[in-house]
C-alpha positions, 0 to 999 in steps of 0.5 A, spaced: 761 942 805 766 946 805 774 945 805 775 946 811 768 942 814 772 935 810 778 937 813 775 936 820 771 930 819 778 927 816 782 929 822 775 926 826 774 920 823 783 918 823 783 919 830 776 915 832 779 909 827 786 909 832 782 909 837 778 903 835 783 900 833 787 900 839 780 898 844 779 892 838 785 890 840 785 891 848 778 887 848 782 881 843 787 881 849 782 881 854 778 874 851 773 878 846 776 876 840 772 869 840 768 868 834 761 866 832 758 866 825 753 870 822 753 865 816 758 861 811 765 864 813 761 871 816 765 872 823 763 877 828 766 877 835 764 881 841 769 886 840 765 887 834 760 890 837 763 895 843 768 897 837 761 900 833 758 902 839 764 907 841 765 909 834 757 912 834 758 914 842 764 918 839 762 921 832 754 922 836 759 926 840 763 930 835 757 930 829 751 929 833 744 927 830 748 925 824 746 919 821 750 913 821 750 907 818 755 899 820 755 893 819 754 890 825 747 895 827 745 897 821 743 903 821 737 908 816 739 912 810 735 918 809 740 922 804 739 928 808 745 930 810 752 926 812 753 920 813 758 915 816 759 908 814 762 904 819 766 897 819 768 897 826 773 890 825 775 889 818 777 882 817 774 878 823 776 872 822 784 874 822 781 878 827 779 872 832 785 868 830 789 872 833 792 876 827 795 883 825 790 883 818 784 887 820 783 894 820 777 899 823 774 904 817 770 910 818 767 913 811 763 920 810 758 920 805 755 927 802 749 926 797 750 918 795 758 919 794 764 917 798 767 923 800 772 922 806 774 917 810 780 914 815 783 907 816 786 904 822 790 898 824 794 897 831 799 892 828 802 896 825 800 902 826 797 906 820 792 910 819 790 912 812 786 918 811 784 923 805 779 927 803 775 930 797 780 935 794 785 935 801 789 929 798 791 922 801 795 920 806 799 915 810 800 916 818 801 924 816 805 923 809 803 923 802 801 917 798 800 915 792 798 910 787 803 905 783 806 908 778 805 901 774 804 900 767 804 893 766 800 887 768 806 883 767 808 885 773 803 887 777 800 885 784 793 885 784 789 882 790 783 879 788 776 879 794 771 873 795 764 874 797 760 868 798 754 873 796 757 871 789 757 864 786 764 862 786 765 860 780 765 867 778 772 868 783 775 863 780 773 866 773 776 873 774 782 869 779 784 865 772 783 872 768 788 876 772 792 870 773 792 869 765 795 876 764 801 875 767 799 878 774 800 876 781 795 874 785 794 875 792 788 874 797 788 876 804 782 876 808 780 884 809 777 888 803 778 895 807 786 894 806 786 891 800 782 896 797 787 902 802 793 898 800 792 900 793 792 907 794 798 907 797 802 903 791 803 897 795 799 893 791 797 895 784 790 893 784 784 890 788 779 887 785 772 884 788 766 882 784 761 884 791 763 888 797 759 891 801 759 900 802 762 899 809 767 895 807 769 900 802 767 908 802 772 910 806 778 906 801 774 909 796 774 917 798 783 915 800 784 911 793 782 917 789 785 922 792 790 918 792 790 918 785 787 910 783 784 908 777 778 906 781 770 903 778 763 907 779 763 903 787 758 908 789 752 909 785 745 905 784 743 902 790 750 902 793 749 903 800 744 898 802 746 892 797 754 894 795 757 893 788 763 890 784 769 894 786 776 895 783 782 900 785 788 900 781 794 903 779 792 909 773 794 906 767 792 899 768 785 901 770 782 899 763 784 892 764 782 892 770 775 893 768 775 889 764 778 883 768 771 886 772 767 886 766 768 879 762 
């Protein structure tokens, strides 16, 4: 896929996600925002569903027959050809409390590796974006990284997943704590993960995230220059995979707060 492809499917995808985003939030307005569990702590709200509905009807328009793969209808992986990789509402339960922390992600993913993506919230309205070899951007501006060089003074948001034992949260939550940093955890992982790559924080660590919560992020956090794990490889795609972004020079510390 050449330059100027990316570029489209960027452009494409940072349109599609404010749209969604804006149509999330109508939808809330109009009563749709109430939710229901998938399972332990796992909401999902019928704006959810119309949200990935208009996200494929959009991209089936623009890309047809390209394969698409959400969190709320599935999807087959062949490895054929481009993939989009959809959370259509990231941080559903902040989402149907009526809070501002969830966003819409929409990744492309080329031969098994994240290559592009955009990330959308209504309130405020930001859209992150990037693409492979294209750079990182903010509503249109360059991003970068924290320039951050010791842990000491280093924000670093820590994810939980009921998909791990929480023992293993708790463990990773005294390492980062231990080394001096502050900690945070604010209930949706696509921005934790993109507020990363736009230096607001200085990392972001989670010890199992799904591929839809984070191949977009992961295409703008390195462009964005983040020090960032080996996120999409194995079986990514279908069982997700530890993750962590961070500022480039805490990125050995990083893994091993991972590792340990």
């Amino acid at each position: 896929m050449d330059r100027a492809d990316l570029l489209r499917r960027r452009d494409a995808a940072a349109a599609i996600a404010a749209e969604a985003a804006a149509l999330a939030a109508r939808l809330r307005a109009e009563g749709g925002g109430v939710a229901s569990l998938k399972g332990t702590q796992d909401f999902i709200t019928e704006a959810d569903g119309a949200t990935e509905r208009f996200l494929r009807e959009r991209l089936a328009t623009l890309f047809p027959g390209e394969e698409v793969l959400g969190e709320e209808m599935g999807g087959a992986v062949s490895g054929a050809g481009p993939l989009w990789v959809l959370d259509p509402i990231d941080g559903t339960s902040n989402f149907a409390r009526g809070g501002d922390r969830w966003c819409v992600s929409v990744g492309l993913v080329v031969a098994g590796r994240a290559v592009a993506g955009a990330i959308a919230r209504h309130a405020p309205a930001e859209v992150f974006a990037g693409a492979e070899g294209c750079g990182a951007t903010l509503n249109g501006a360059p991003i970068r990284a924290a320039p951050t060089t010791d842990i000491g003074r280093a924000i670093i948001e820590v994810g939980w997943s009921l998909r791990t034992p929480i023992a293993g949260f708790h463990r990773l939550s005294e390492r980062v704590m231990a080394a001096g940093a502050g900690m945070r955890c604010g209930g949706s992982g696509a921005l934790g993960l993109v507020e990363t790559a736009a230096g607001r924080l200085d990392g972001y660590l989670e010890l199992h995230i799904n591929a839809w919560d984070a191949a977009a992020a992961l295409a703008i956090a390195r462009e964005a220059g983040c020090w960032t794990s080996a996120f999409d490889s194995g079986d990514w795609l279908a069982r997700g995979n530890p993750i962590g972004f961070g500022a480039p020079a805490l990125g050995g510390r990083l893994a091993a707060f991972l590792a340990a």
